[in-house]
C-alpha positions in Angstrom: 100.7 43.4 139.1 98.8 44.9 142.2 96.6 48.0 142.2 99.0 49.7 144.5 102.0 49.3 142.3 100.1 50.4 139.2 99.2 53.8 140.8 102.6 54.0 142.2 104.1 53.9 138.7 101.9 56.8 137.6 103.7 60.0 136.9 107.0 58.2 137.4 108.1 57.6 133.7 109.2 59.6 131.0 107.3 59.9 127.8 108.7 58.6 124.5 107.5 59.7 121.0 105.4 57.9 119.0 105.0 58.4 115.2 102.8 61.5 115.2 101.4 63.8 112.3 99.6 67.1 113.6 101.1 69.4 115.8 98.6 71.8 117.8 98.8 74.7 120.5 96.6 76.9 122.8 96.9 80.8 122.1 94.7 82.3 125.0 97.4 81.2 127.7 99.8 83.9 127.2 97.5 86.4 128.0 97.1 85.0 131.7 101.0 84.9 131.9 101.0 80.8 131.9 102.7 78.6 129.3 100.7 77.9 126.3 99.4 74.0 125.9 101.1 71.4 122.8 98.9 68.4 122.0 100.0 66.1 119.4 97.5 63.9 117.5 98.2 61.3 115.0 94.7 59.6 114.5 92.9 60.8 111.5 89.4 59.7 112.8 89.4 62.0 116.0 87.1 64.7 114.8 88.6 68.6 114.5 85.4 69.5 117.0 87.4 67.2 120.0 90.7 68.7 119.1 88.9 72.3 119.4 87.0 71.4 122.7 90.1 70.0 124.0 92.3 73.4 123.2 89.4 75.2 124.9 89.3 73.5 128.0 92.7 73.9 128.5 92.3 77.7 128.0 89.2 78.2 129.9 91.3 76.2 133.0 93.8 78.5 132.6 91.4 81.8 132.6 89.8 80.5 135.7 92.7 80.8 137.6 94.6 77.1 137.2 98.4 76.9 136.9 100.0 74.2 135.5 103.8 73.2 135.6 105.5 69.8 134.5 105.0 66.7 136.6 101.3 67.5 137.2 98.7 64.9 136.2 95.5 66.2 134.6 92.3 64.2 134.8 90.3 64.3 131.3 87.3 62.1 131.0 88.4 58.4 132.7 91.9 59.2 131.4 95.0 60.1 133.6 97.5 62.2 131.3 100.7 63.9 132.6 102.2 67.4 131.7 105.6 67.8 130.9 107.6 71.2 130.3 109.5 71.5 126.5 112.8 72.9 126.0 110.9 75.6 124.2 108.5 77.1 126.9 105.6 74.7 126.3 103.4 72.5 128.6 102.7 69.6 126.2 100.3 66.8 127.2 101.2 63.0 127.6 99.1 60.2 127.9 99.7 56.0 128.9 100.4 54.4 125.9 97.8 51.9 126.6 100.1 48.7 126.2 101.6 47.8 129.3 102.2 48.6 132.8 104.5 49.9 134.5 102.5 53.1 132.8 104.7 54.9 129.8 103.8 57.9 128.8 103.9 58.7 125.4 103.4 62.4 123.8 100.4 61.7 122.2 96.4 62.7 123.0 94.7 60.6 120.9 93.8 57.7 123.3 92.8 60.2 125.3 90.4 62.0 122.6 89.0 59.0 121.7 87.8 57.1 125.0 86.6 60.0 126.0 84.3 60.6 122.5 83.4 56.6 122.7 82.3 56.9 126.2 80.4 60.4 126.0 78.3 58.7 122.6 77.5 55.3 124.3 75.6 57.1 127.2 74.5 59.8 124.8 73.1 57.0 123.3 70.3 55.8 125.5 66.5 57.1 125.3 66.8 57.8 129.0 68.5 61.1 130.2 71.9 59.5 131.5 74.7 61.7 132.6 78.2 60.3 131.8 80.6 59.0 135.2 84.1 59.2 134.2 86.0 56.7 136.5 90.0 57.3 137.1 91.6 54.3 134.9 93.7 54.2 138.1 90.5 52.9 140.1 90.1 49.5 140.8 87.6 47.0 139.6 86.4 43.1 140.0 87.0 41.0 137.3 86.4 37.2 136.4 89.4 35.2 136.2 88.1 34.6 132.3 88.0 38.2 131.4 90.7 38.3 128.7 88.4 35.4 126.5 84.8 36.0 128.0 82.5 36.7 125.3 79.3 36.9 127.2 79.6 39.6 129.6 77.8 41.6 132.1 79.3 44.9 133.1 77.6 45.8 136.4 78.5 49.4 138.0 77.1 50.0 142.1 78.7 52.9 143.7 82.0 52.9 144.7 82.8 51.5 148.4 85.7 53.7 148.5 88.0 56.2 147.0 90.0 53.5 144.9 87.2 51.9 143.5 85.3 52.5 140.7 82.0 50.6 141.3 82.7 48.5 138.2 82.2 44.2 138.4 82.8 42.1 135.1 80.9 38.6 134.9 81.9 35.7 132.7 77.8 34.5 131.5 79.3 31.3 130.2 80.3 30.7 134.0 77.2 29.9 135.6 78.4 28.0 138.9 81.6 30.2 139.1 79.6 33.4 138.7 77.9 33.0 143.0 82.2 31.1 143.7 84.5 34.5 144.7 87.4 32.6 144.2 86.3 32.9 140.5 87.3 36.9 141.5 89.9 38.9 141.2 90.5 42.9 141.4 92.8 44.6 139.3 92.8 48.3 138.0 90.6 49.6 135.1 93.6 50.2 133.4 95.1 46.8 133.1 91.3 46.1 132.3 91.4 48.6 129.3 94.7 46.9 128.3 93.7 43.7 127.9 89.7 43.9 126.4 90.2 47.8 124.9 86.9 46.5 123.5 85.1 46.8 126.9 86.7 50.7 127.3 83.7 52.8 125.8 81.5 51.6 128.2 83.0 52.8 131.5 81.4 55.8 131.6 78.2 54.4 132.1 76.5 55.7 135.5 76.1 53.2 138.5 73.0 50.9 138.8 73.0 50.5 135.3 74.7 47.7 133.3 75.8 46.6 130.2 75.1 43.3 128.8 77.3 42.1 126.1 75.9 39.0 124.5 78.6 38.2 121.1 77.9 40.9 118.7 74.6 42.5 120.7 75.4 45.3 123.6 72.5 46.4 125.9 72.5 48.3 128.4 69.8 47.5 131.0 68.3 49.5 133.9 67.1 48.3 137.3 63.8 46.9 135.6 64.2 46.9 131.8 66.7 47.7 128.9 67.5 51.1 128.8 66.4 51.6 124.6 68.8 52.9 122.2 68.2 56.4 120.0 67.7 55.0 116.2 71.0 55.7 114.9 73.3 56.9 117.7 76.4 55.7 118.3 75.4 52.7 120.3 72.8 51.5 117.8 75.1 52.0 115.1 77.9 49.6 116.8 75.2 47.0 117.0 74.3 47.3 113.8 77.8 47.1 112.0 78.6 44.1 115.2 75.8 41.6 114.3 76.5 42.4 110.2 80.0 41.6 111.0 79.2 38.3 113.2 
């Protein structure tokens, strides 16, 4: 499926609901005379912290003026959620279910919670002072046609050429002729990316001119001379670590 009929399908389905377990809700809304916020969240590893931040950010939008109906989007981290209206006065929070496109919606944050924890830790991992770059999933980005099975990879991120892409180009190592051959090429959207190696999704926050080399278990991420070292037990070294015992 093209780019241009994944971002058309944004926004355009209803959500379903998935098997959730906690319930939770703004309070500081009211005050501003704007519908308090639902999130739902149904996986026990997203820390209370990320649920807290996210509550917060939602009220601090509001205080700062923001209004916020149903069938507005809402950009947070790389992921695009959509808010829908509840037959009892809230705005609750939807998110792509992460499984297939045409994009469902599903009433669920956690996907959301999580990519955006992963990605803020891997670049929070480096020595060097790194600032996170959350790409839209709904950008665009160059993959090899082995993508799906590639196990030696090079993530490579330049700066976007234009507004629909997000800088991002994914090399099959294993494909040495192939890798200089662009019919070896092909662009789809970071989304269908994420769909089919969610493995590959904590690293697309990683800022352009930087890359990330993924050799079997061992992920580096390499700068425009050297590898970029790793803080002794962050949450890149730690991944490592529990990869190469796993291998």
């Amino acid at each position: 499926m093209s780019l241009r009929t994944l971002l058309s399908s944004l926004g355009k389905n209803k959500p379903t609901e998935p098997q959730a377990e906690v319930v939770h809700t703004t309070q500081g809304c009211q005050r501003f005379g704007h519908p308090e916020f639902r999130i739902r969240v149904g996986n026990k590893a997203i820390p209370d912290a990320d649920v807290a931040w996210f509550l917060h950010f939602l009220e601090s939008r509001v205080a700062e003026g923001e209004k916020f109906s149903g069938g507005q989007s809402l950009q947070v981290g790389w992921m695009y959620t959509m808010i829908e209206e509840t037959d009892d006065g809230f705005l609750r929070i939807t998110e792509p279910d992460m499984q297939q496109i045409p994009v469902r919606f599903i009433d669920s944050v956690d996907s959301t919670l999580m990519h955006l924890r992963n990605q803020k830790d891997v670049v929070e991992s480096l020595v060097a002072e790194v600032v996170p770059d959350f790409p839209s999933l709904q950008k665009s980005v160059v993959v090899h046609v082995q993508y799906k099975t590639a196990s030696r990879i090079l993530l490579t991120r330049a700066e976007p050429h234009d507004a629909s892409d997000s800088g991002w180009w994914l090399s099959d190592l294993d494909d040495k002729e192939g890798s200089q051959d662009p019919s070896r090429f092909t662009k789809t959207s970071l989304y269908q990316l994420a769909i089919d190696r969610p493995d590959l999704v904590k690293f697309f926050a990683v800022p352009a001119d930087l890359q990330v080399f993924i050799n079997g278990p061992v992920v580096a991420v390499l700068g425009p001379e050297s590898e970029i070292e790793q803080k002794p037990g962050s949450y890149l070294s730690e991944l490592n670590r529990a990869r190469q015992a796993h291998a």
